[in-house]
N, C-alpha and C positions, 0 to 999 in steps of 0.2 A: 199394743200396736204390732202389727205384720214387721219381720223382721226385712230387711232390704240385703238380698244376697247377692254375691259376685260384685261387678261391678252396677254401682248405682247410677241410675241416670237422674238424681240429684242435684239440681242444680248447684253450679261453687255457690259458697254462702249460705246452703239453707242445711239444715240439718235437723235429721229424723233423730227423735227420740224414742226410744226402743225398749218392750218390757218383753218382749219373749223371751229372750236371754239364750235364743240358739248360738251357737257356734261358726263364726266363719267359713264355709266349705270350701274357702280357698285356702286358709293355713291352717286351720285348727281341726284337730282330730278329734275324736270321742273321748268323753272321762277314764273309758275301761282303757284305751291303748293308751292314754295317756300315765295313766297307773303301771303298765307294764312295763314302758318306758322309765319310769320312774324307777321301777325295781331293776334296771339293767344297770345305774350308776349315773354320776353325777359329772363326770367328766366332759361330756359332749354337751349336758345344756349347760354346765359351767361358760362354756365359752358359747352357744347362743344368748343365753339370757344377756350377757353383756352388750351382745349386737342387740337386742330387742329394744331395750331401752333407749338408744340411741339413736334419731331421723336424722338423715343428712339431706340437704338441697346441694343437689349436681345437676352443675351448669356443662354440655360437653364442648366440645370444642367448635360443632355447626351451632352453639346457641340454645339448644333443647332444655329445658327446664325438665328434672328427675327427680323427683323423692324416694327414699330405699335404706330399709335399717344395716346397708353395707356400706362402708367404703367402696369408690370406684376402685376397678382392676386399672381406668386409661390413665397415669397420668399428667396429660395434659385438662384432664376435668378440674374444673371449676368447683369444690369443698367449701359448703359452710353448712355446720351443724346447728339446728334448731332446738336444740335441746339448751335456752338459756337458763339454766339453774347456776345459781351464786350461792357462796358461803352462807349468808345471811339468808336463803330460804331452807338452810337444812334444818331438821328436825331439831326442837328446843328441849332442852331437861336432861335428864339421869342416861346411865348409858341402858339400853336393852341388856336382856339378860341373856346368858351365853345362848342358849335353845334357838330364843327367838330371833336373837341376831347370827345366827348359822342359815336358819331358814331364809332370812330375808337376802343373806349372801348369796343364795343356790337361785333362788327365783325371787328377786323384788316383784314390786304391784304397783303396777303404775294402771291408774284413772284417767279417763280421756273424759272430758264433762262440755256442757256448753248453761249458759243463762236460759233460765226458764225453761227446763229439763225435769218434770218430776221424777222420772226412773234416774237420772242421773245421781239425784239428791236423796234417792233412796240405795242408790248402790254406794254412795258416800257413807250415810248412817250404817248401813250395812258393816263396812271395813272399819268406821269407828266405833262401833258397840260390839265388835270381836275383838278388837284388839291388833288390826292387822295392819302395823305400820304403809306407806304408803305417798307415793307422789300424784299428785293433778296435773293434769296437763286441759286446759282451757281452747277449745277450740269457738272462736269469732269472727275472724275475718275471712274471705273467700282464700286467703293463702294457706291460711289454719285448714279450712275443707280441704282443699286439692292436695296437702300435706295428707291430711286424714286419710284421700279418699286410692291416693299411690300404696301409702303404707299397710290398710287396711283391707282395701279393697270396696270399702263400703263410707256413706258417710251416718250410719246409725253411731247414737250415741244413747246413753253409754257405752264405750269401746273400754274393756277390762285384758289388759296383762301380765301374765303372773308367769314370772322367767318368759320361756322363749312359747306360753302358751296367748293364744289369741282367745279372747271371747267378746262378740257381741252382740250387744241387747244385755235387760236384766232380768235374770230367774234367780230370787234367792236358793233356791234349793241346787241350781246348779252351780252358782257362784259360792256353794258351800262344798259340793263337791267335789272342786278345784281345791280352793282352797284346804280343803280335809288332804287330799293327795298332795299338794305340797308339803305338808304335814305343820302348815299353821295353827296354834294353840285354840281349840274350839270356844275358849274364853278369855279375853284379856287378862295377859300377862304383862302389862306395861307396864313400868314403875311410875308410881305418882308425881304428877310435875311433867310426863311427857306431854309435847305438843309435836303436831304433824306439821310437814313443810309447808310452807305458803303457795298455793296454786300458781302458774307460769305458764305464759301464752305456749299455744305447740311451736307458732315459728315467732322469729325475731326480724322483724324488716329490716330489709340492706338498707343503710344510712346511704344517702343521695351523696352522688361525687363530690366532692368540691368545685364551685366554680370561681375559676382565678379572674378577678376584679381586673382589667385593662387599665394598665397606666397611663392615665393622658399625655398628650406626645408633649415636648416641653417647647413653647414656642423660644423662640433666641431673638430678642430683639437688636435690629441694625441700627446703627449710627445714622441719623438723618442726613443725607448728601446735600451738602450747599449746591445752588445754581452754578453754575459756569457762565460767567459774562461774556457775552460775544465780541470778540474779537474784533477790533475797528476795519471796516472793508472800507479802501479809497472808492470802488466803483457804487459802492453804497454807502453813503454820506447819513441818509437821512437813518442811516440803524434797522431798516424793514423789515421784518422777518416772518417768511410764511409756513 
């Protein structure tokens, strides 16, 4: 499939699945500069790759709805991170061995997937028959797309990132070429027993306000008032009252 560059005019909700496996032209550079970048040190995507991994939804102060793998500069903004990963989805088994778990310190891989995706399911097997540990992130609902499509720029998927690099669509041959400049083991080094994370929606929907139940007013019941008997009038004898 034709890959979908810049911004897509994709509707929220629908998403392209993608096998070219070009490169973002909005973040993502070439293999070669990306290689040279690699030989300058680790310091600077040290501290990308940790923003990369990370969506936040910024709400600003007029209302605006933002997704952006930074922290607001304002704030008065509105912060909630969509990255819900819990204890219980991290990787199960033996620990990684020193190599691999360095690498994966410098540039993790996080998978952006959706339902009924073949290139998605083949960039999946792809990361598991290398050996290349790995997070999913599940894109379904139109908030998962307009998440996707701020953060990315696009909503093709497979969306692939490996530290602060962007790739989407699927090429195995380029998704091996990343991965090779990473310097990911070109064959599974995982110790037996490991399992990968359990996949996680991209956003996590804001639970609805609460709303406060109205206490009924409490009626106060009165003392029933006796009549008042009329008073004997001389000029009215017969009691008449109108």
């Amino acid at each position: 499939m034709k890959l979908i560059q810049g911004k897509s005019k994709t509707p929220a909700g629908v998403f392209a699945c993608c096998a070219s496996g070009r490169t973002s032209g909005i973040v993502a550079p070439s293999v070669a500069r990306w290689l040279a970048a690699l030989a300058c040190g680790s310091v600077l995507f040290g501290t990308l790759t940790t923003q990369a991994q990370q969506v936040y939804r910024i709400v600003g102060p007029d209302g605006r709805v933002m997704f952006s793998d930074k922290p607001p500069a304002t704030p008065a903004a509105k912060v909630t991170s969509t990255d819900n990963t819990v204890a219980t989805n991290q990787p199960v088994g033996p620990a990684l061995p020193f190599e691999l778990r360095q690498v994966v310190a410098k540039y993790p891989v996080t998978i952006y997937t959706s339902g009924n995706c073949a290139p998605c399911d083949s960039g999946r097997s792809l990361l598991t028959a290398r050996g290349v540990p790995f997070s999913e992130k599940t894109v379904a609902t139109a908030l998962d797309a307009d998440a996707l499509q701020r953060f990315s720029g696009s909503t093709s998927l497979p969306f692939l990132t490996i530290g602060a690099q962007h790739v989407a669509g699927y090429s195995p041959s380029e998704w091996t070429q990343y991965l090779n400049a990473a310097g990911y083991p070109e064959r599974s080094k995982l110790p037996a027993g490991y399992r990968s994370s359990a996949a996680t929606p991209l956003t996590v929907p804001e639970k609805p306000a609460a709303v406060e139940t109205p206490v009924p007013a409490v009626q106060v019941s009165r003392p029933a008032v006796a009549p008042v008997a009329p008073r004997p009038n001389p000029g009215n004898p017969a009691g008449i009252q109108f």
